[in-house]
Backbone as CSV, one residue per row, in Angstrom:
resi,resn,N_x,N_y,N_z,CA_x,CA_y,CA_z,C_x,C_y,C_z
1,UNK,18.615,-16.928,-39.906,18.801,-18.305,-40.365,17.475,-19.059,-40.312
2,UNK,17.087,-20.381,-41.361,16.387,-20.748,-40.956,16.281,-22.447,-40.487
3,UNK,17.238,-21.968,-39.337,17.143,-23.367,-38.280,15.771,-23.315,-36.981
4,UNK,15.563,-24.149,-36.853,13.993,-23.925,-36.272,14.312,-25.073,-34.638
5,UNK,14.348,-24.431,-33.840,13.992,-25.762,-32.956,12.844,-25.665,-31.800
6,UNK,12.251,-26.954,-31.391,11.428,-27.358,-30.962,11.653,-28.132,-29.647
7,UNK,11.227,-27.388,-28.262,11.374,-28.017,-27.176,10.020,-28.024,-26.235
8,UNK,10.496,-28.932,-25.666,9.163,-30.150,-25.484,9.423,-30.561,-23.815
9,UNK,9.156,-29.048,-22.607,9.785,-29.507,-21.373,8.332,-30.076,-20.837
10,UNK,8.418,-31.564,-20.875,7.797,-32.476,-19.679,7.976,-32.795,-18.364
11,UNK,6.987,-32.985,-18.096,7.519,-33.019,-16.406,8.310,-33.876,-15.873
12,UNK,8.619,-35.096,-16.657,10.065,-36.188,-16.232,11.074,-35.651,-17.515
13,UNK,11.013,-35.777,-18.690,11.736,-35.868,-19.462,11.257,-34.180,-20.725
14,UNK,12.447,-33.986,-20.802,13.184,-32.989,-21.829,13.362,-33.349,-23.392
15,UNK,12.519,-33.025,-24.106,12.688,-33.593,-25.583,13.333,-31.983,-26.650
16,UNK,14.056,-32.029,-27.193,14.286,-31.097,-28.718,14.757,-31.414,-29.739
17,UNK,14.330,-30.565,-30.419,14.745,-31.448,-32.213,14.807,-30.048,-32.996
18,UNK,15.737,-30.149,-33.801,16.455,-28.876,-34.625,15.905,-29.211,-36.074
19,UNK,15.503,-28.167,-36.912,15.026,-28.378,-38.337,15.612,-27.573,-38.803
20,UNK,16.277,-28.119,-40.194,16.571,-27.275,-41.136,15.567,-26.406,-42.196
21,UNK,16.260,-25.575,-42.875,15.487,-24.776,-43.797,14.241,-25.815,-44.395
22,UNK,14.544,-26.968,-44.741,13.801,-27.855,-45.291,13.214,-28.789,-44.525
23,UNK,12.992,-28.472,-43.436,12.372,-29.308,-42.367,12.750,-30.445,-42.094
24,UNK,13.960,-30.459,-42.515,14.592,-31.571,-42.009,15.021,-32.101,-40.794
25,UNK,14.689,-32.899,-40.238,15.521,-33.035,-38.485,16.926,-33.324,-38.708
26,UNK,17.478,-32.070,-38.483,19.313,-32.415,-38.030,19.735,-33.130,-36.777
27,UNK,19.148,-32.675,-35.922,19.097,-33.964,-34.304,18.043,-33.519,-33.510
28,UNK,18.072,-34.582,-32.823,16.981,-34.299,-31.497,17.659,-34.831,-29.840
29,UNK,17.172,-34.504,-28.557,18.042,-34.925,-27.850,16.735,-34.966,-26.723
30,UNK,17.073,-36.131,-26.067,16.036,-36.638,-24.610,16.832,-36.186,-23.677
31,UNK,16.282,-35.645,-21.960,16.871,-35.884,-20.959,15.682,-35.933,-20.013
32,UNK,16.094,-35.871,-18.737,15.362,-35.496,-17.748,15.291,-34.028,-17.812
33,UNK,13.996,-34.126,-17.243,13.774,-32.372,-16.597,14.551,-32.067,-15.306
34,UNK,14.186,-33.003,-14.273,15.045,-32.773,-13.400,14.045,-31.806,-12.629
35,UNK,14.984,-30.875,-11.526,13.833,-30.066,-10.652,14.163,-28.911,-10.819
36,UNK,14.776,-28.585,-12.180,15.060,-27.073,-12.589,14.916,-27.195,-14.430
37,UNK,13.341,-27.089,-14.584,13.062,-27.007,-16.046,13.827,-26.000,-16.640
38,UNK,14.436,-24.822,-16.488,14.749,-23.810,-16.945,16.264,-24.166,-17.143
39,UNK,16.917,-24.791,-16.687,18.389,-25.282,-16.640,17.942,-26.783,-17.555
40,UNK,17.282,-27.415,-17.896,17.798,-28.924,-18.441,16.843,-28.216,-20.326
41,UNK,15.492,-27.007,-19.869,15.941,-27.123,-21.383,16.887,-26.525,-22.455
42,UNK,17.914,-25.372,-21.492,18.829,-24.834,-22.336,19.944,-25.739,-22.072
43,UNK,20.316,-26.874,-21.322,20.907,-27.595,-21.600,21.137,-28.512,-23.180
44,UNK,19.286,-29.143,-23.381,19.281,-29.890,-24.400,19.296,-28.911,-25.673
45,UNK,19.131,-27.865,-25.555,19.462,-26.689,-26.767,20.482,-27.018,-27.109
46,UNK,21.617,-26.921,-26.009,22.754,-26.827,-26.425,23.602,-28.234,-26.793
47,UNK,22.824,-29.508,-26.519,22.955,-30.944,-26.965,22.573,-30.773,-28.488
48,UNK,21.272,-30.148,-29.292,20.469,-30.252,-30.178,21.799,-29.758,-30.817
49,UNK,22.239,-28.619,-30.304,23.196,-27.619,-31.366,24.759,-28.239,-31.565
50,UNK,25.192,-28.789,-30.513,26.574,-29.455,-30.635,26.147,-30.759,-31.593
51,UNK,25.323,-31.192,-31.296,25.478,-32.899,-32.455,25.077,-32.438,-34.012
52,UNK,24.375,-31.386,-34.124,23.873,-30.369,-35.641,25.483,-30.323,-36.012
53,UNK,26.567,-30.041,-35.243,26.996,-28.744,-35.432,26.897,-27.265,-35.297
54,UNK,26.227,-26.808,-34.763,25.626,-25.552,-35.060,26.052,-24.693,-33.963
55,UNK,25.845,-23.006,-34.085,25.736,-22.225,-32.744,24.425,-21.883,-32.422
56,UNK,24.006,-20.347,-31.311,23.058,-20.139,-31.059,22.974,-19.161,-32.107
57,UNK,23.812,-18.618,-32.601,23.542,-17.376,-33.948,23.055,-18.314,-34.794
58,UNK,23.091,-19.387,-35.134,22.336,-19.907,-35.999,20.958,-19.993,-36.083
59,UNK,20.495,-20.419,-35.011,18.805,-20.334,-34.739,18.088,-19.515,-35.224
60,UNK,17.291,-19.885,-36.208,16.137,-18.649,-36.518,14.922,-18.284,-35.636
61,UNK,14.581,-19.399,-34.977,13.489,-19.510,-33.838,13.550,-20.643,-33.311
62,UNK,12.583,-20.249,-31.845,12.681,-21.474,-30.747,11.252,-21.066,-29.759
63,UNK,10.789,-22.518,-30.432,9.432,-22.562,-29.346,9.497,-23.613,-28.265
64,UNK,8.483,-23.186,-26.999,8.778,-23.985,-26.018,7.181,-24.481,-26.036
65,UNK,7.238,-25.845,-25.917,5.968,-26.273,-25.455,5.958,-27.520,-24.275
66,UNK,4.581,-28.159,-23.708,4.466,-29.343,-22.711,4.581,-28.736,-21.661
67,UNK,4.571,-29.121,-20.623,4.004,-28.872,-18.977,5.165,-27.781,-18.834
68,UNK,6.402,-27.414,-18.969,7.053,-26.336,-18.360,7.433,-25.452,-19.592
69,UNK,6.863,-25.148,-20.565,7.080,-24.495,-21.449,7.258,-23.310,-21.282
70,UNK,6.959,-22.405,-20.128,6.738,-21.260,-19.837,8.828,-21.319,-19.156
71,UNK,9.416,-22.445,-18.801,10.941,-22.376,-18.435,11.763,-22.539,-19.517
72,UNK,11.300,-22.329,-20.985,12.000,-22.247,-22.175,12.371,-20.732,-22.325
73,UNK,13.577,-20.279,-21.414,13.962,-18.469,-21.514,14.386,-17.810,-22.852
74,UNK,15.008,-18.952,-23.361,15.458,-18.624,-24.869,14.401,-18.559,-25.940
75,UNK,13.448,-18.883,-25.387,12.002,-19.069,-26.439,11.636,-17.983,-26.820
76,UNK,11.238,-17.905,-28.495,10.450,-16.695,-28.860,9.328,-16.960,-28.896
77,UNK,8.742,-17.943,-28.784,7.180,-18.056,-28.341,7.098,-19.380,-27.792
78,UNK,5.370,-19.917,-27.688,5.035,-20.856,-27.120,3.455,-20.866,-27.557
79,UNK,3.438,-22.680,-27.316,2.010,-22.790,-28.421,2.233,-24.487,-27.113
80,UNK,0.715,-24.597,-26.845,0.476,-25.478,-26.135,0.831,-26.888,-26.561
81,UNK,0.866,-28.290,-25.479,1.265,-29.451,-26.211,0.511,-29.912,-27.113
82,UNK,-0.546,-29.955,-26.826,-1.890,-30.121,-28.197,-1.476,-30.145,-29.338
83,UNK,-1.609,-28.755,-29.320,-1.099,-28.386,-31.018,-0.013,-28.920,-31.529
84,UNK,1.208,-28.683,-30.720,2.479,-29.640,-31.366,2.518,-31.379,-31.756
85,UNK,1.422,-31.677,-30.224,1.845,-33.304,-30.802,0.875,-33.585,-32.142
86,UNK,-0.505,-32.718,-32.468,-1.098,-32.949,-33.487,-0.177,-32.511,-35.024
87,UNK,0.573,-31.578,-34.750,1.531,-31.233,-36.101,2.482,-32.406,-36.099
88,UNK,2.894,-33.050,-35.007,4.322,-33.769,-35.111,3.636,-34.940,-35.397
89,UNK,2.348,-35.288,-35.180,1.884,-36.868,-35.494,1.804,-36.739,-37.059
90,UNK,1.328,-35.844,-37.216,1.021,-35.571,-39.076,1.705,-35.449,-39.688
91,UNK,3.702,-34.768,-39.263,4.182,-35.066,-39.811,4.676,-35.888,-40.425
92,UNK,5.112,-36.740,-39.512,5.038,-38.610,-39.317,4.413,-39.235,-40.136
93,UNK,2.902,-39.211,-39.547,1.692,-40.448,-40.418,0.971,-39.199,-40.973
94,UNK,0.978,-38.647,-42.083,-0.221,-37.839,-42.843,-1.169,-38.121,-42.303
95,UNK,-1.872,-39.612,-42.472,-3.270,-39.933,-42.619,-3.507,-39.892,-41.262
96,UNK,-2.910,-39.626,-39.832,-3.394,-40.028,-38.470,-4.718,-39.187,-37.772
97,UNK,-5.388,-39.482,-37.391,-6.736,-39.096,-36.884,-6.979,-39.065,-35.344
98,UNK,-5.991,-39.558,-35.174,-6.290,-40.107,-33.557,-5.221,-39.780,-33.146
99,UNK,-4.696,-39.402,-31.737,-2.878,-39.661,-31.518,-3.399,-39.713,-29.747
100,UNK,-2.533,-40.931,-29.063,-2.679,-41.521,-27.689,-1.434,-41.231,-27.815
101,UNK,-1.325,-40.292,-26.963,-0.141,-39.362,-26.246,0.146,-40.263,-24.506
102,UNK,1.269,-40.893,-23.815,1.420,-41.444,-22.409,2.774,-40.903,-22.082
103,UNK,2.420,-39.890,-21.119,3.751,-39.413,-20.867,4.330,-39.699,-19.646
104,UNK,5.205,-38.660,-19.197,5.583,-39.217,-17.638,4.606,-39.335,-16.478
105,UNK,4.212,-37.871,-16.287,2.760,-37.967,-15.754,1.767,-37.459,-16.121
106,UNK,1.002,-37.537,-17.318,0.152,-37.188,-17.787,0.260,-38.146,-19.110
107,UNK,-1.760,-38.385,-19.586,-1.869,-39.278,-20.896,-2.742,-38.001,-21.438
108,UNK,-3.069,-38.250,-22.342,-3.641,-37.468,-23.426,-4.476,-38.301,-24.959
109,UNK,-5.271,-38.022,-25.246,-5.755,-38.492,-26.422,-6.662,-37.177,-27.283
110,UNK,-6.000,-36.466,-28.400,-6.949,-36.040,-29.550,-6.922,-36.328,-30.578
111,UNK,-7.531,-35.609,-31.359,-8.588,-36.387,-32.159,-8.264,-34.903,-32.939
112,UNK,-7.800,-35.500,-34.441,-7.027,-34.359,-35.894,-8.065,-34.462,-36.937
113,UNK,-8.359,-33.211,-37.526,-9.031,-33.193,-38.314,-7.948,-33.164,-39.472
114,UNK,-8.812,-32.152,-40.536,-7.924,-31.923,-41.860,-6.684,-30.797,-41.414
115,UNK,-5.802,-30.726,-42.482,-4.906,-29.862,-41.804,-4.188,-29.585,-40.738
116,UNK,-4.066,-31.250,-40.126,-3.532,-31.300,-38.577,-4.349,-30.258,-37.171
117,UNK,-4.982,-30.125,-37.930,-6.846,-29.026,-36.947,-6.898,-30.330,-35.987
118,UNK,-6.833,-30.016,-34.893,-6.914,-30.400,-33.503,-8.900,-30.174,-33.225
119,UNK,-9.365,-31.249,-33.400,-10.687,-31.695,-33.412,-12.008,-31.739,-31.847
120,UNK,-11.041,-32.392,-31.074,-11.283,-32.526,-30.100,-10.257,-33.326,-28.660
121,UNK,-10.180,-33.361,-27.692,-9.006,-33.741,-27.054,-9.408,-33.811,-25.113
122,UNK,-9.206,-35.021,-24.625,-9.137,-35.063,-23.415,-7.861,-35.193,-22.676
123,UNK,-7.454,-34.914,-21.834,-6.183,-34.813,-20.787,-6.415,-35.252,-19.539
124,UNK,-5.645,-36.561,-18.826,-5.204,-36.638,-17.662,-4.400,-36.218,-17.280
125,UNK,-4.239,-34.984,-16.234,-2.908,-34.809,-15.893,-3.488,-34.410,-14.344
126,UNK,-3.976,-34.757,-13.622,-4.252,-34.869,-12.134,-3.825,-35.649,-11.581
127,UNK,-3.147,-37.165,-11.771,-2.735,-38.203,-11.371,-2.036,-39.138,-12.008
128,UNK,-0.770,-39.744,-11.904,-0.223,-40.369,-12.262,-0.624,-41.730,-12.860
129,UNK,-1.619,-42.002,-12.953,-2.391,-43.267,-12.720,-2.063,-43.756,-14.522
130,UNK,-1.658,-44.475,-15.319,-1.249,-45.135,-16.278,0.194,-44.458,-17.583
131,UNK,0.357,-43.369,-16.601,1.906,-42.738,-16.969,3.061,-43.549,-16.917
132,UNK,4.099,-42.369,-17.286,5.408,-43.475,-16.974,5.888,-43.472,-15.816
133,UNK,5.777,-42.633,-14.888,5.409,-42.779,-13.250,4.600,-44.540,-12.931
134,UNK,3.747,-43.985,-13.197,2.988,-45.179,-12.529,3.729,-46.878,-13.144
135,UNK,4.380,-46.777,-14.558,4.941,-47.767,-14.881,5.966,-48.169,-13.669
136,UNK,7.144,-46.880,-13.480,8.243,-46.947,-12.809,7.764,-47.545,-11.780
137,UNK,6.847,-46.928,-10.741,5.917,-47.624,-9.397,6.207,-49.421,-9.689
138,UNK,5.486,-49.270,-10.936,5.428,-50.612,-10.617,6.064,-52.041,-11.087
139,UNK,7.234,-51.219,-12.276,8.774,-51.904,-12.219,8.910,-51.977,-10.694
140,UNK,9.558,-51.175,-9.957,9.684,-51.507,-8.978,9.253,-52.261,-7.850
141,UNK,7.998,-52.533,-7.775,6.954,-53.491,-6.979,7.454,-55.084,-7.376
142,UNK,7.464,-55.160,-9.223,7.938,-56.192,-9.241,9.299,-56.769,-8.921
143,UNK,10.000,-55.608,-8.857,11.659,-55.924,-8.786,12.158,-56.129,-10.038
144,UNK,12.059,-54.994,-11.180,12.683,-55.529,-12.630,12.739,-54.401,-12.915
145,UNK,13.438,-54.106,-13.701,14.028,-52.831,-14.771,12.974,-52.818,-15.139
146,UNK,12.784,-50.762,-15.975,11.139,-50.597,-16.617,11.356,-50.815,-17.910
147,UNK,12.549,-51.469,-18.520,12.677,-52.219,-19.971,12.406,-53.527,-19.402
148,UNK,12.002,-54.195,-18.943,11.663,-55.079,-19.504,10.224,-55.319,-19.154
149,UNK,9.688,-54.318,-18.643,8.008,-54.518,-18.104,7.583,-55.078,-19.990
150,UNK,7.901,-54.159,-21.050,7.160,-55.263,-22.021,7.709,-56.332,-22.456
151,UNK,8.152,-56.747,-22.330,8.758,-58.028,-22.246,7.957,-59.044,-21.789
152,UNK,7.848,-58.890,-20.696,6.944,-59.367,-19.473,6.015,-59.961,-19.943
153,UNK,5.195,-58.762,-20.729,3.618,-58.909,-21.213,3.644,-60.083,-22.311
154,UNK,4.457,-60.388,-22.888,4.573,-61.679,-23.799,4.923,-62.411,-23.148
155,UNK,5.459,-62.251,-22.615,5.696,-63.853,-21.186,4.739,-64.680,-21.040
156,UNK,3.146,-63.931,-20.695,2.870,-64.133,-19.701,1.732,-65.028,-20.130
157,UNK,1.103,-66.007,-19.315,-0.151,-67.239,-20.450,-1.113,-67.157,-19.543
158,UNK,-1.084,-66.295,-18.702,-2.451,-66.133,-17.668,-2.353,-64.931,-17.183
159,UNK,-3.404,-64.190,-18.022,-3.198,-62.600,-17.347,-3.991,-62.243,-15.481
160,UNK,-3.349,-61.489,-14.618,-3.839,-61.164,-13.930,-4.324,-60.023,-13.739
161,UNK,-5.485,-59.606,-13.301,-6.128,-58.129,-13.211,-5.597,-57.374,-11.827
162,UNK,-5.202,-56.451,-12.360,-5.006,-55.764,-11.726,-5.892,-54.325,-11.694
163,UNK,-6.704,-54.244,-10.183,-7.886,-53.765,-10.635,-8.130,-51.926,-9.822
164,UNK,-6.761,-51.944,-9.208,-6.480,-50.491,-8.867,-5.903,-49.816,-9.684
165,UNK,-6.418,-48.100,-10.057,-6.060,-47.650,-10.779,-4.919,-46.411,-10.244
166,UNK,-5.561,-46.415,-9.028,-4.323,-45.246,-8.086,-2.924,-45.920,-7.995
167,UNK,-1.915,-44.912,-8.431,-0.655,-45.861,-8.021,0.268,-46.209,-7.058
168,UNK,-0.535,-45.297,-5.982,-0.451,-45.826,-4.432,-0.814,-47.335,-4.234
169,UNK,-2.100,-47.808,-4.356,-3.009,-48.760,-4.387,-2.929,-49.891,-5.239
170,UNK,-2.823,-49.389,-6.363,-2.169,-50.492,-7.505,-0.404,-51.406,-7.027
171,UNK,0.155,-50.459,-6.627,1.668,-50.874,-6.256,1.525,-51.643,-4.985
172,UNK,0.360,-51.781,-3.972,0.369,-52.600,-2.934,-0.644,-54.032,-3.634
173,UNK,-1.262,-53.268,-4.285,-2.037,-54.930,-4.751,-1.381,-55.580,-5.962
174,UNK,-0.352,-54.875,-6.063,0.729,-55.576,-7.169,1.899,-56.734,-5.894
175,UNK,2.338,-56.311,-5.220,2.806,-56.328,-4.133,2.279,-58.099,-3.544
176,UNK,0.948,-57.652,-3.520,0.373,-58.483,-2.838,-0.153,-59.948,-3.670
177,UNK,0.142,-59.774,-5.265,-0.214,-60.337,-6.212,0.696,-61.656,-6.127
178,UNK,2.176,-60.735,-6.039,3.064,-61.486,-5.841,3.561,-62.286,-4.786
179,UNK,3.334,-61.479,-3.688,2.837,-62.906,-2.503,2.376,-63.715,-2.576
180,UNK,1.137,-63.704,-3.532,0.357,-64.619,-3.950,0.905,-66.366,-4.658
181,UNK,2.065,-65.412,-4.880,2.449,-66.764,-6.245,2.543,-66.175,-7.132
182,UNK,1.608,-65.514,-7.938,1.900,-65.339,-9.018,2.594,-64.667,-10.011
183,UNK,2.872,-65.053,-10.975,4.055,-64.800,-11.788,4.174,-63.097,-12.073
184,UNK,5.428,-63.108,-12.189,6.018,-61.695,-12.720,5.400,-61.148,-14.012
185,UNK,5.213,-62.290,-15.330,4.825,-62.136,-16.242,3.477,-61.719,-16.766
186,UNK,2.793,-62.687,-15.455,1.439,-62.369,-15.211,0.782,-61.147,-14.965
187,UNK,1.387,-60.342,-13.422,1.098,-58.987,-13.056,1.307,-58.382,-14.461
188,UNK,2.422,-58.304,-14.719,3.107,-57.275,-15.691,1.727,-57.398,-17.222
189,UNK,1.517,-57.726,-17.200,0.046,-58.279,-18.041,-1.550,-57.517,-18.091
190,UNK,-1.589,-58.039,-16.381,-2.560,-57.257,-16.053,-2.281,-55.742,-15.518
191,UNK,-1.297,-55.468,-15.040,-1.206,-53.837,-15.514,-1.035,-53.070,-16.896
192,UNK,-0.258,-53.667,-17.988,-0.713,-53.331,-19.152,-1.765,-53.111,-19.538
193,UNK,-2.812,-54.328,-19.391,-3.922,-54.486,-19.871,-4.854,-52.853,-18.640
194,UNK,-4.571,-52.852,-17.545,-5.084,-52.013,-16.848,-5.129,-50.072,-17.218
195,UNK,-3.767,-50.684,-17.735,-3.755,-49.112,-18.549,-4.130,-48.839,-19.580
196,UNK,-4.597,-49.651,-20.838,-5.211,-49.805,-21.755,-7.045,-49.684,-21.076
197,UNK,-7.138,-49.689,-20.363,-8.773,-50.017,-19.974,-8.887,-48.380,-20.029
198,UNK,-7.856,-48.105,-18.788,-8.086,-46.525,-18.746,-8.125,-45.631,-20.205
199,UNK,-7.259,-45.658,-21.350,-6.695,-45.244,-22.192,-8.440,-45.404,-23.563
200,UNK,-8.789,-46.475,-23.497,-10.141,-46.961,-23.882,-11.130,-45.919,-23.040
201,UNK,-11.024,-45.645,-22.026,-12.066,-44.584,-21.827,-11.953,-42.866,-22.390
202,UNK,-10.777,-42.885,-22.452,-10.555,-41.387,-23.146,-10.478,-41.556,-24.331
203,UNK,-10.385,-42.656,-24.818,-10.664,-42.796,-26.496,-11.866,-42.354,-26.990
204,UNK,-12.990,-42.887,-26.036,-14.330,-43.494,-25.901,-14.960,-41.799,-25.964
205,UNK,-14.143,-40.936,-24.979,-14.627,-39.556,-24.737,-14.383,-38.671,-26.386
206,UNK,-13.267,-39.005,-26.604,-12.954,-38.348,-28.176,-13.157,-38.954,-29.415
207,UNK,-13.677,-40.118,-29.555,-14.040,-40.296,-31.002,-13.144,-41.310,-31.721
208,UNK,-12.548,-42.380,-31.565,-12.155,-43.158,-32.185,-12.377,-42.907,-33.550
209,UNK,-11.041,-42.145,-34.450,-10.908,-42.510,-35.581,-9.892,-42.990,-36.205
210,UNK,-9.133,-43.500,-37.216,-7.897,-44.175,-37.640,-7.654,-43.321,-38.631
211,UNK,-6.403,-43.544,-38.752,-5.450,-43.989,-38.365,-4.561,-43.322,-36.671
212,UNK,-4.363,-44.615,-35.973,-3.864,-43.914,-34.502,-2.609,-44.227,-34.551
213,UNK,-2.211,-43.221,-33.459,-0.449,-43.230,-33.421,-0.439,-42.615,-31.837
214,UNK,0.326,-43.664,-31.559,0.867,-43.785,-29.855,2.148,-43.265,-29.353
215,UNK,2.333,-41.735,-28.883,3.666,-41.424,-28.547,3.517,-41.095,-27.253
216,UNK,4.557,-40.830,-26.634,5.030,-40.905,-25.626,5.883,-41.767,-24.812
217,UNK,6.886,-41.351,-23.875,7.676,-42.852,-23.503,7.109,-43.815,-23.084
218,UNK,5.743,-44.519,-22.887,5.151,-45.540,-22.507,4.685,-45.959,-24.053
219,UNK,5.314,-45.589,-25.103,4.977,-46.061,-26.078,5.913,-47.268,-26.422
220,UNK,7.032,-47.011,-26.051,8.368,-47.461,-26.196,7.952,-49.426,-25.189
221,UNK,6.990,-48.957,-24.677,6.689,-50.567,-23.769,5.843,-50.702,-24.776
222,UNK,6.223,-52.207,-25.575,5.411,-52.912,-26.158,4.586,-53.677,-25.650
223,UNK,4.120,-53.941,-24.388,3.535,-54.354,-24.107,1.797,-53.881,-23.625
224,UNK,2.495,-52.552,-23.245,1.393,-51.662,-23.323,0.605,-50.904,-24.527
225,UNK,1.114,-50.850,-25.618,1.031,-50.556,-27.234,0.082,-51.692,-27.152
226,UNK,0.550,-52.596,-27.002,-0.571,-53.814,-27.528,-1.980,-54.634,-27.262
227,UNK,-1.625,-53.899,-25.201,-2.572,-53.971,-24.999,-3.991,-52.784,-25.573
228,UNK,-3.140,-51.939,-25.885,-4.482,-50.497,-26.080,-4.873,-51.150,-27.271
229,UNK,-3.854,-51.586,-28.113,-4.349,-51.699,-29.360,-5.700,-52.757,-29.700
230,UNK,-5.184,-53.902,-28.419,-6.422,-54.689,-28.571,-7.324,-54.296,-28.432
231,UNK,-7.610,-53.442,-26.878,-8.669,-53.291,-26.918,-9.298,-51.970,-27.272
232,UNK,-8.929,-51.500,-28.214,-9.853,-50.314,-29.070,-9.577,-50.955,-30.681
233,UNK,-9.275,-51.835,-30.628,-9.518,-52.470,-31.849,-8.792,-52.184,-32.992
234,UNK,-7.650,-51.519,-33.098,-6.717,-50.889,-34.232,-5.495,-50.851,-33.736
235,UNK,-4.813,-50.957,-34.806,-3.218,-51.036,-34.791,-2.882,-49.852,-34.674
236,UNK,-1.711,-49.675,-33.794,-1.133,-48.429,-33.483,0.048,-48.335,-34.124
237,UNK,0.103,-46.920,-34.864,1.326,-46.627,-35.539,2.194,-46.328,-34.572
238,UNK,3.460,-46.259,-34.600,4.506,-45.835,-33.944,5.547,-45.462,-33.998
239,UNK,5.897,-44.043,-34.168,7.107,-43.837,-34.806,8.696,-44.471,-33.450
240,UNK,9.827,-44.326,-34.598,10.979,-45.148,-34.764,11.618,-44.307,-32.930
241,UNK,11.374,-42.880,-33.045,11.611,-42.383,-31.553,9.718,-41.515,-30.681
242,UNK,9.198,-42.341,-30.176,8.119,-41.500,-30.149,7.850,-40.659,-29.273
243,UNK,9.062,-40.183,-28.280,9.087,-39.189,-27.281,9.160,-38.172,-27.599
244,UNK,9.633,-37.679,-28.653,9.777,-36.080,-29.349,8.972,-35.785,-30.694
245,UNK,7.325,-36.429,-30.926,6.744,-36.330,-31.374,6.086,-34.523,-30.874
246,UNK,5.738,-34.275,-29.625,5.261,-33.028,-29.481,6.713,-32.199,-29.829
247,UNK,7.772,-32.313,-29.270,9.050,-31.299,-29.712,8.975,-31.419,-31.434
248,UNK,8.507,-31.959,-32.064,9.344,-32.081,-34.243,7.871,-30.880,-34.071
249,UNK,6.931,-31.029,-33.963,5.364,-30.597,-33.944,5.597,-28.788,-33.822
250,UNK,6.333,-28.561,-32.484,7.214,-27.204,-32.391,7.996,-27.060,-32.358
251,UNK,9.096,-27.663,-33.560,10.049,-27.474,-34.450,8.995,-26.849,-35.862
252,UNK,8.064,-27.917,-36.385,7.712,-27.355,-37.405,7.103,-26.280,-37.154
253,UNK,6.076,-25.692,-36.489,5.597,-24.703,-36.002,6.686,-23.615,-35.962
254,UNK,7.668,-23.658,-35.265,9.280,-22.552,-34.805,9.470,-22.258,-36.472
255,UNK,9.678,-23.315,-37.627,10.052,-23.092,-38.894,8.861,-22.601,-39.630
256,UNK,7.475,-22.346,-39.419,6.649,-21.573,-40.073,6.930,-20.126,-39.759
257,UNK,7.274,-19.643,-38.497,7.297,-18.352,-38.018,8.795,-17.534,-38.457
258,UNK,9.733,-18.500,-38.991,11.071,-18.028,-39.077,10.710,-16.772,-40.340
């Protein structure tokens, strides 16, 4: 058959997306990873395949990619996150050049040539420090759900800096911000803006070119979208779900090999 799917095990969250013969996305499905990658991604297989309709005799292929890709058992191969989120951004935006990847714990920024050719590319993944970890940290510091941290960031008419980047350290001088007095709207501001500073330096390492496109679940905070965007100077595309940008990437990849 040529149903193709594409899974995408991250270290918080579980992304897959099923393609038809025509590369079409029939569904895609989010979860947690949880602390048994090997159990949540044949779980979402089997989410991808019940909302399709479909069985496992249907599948023509299945690639596993992102931090536990190697716990995709059903996988007939595997091709690093790189490569997928550069195919899945291009599928998306043709023209994209750039793609600022923020995941749970790890950010990423490369840089696409012609042919979705993966150009050049830096990776944080040693520390949580402007992930969706470090968001959660510091929802919590403030005492608010991590929907509404962007929210926040439009709130707010006096940004505060927040000038730790560890999220040990950051979450006590967030902490302490607010002892201070100052507003919820405010912090929530200057940590946006704080993760954008960081995000500007790995830009800085790969080459700023446009058109850029911002996936990952910290994409989904508009507040943080906007801060990067200011300060590297370009509007960020964003697709409609941008967490399963690396899973469509090896979906299409799974449907070249069928």
């Amino acid at each position: 058959m040529a149903i193709a799917i594409g899974v995408d095990v991250g270290s918080l969250c579980t992304k897959t997306v099923i393609l038809d013969g025509g590369n079409n996305v029939l569904a895609y499905d989010i979860m947690r990873s949880g602390h048994y990658y090997k159990g949540a991604a044949e779980e979402s297989i089997d989410n991808v395949l019940k909302t399709a309709g479909l069985r496992k005799e249907d599948i023509g292929y299945i690639l596993g990619t992102g931090y536990g890709r190697g716990a995709v058992s059903s996988a007939d191969g595997q091709v690093t996150e790189i490569t997928c989120h550069a195919r899945g951004a291009t599928r998306l935006f043709p023209g994209v050049h750039t793609v600022i990847d923020i995941g749970g714990q790890d950010s990423k920024v490369i840089g696409i040539g012609d042919n979705a050719r993966v150009t050049n590319f830096v990776m944080n993944d040693k520390c949580a420090a402007g992930t969706g970890r470090f968001l959660e940290v510091m929802a919590l510091a403030l005492s608010v759900d991590i929907g509404e941290m962007g929210d926040l960031f439009f709130a707010s008419d006096k940004k505060v800096e927040v000038s730790s980047m560890c999220t040990v350290f950051a979450e006590s001088e967030v902490i302490s911000l607010f002892a201070q007095g100052h507003k919820k709207a405010d912090i929530a501001a200057g940590i946006a803006d704080s993760i954008a500073r960081r995000i500007v330096g790995m830009v800085g390492q790969v080459g700023l070119k446009e058109e850029v496109i911002m996936s990952g679940g910290v994409a989904k905070n508009a507040g943080v979208a906007h801060a990067i965007g200011e300060r590297i100077g370009a509007k960020l595309l964003i697709a409609d779900e941008p967490q399963i940008v690396g899973a469509l990437g090896a979906a299409i990849i799974a449907s070249e090999r069928i």
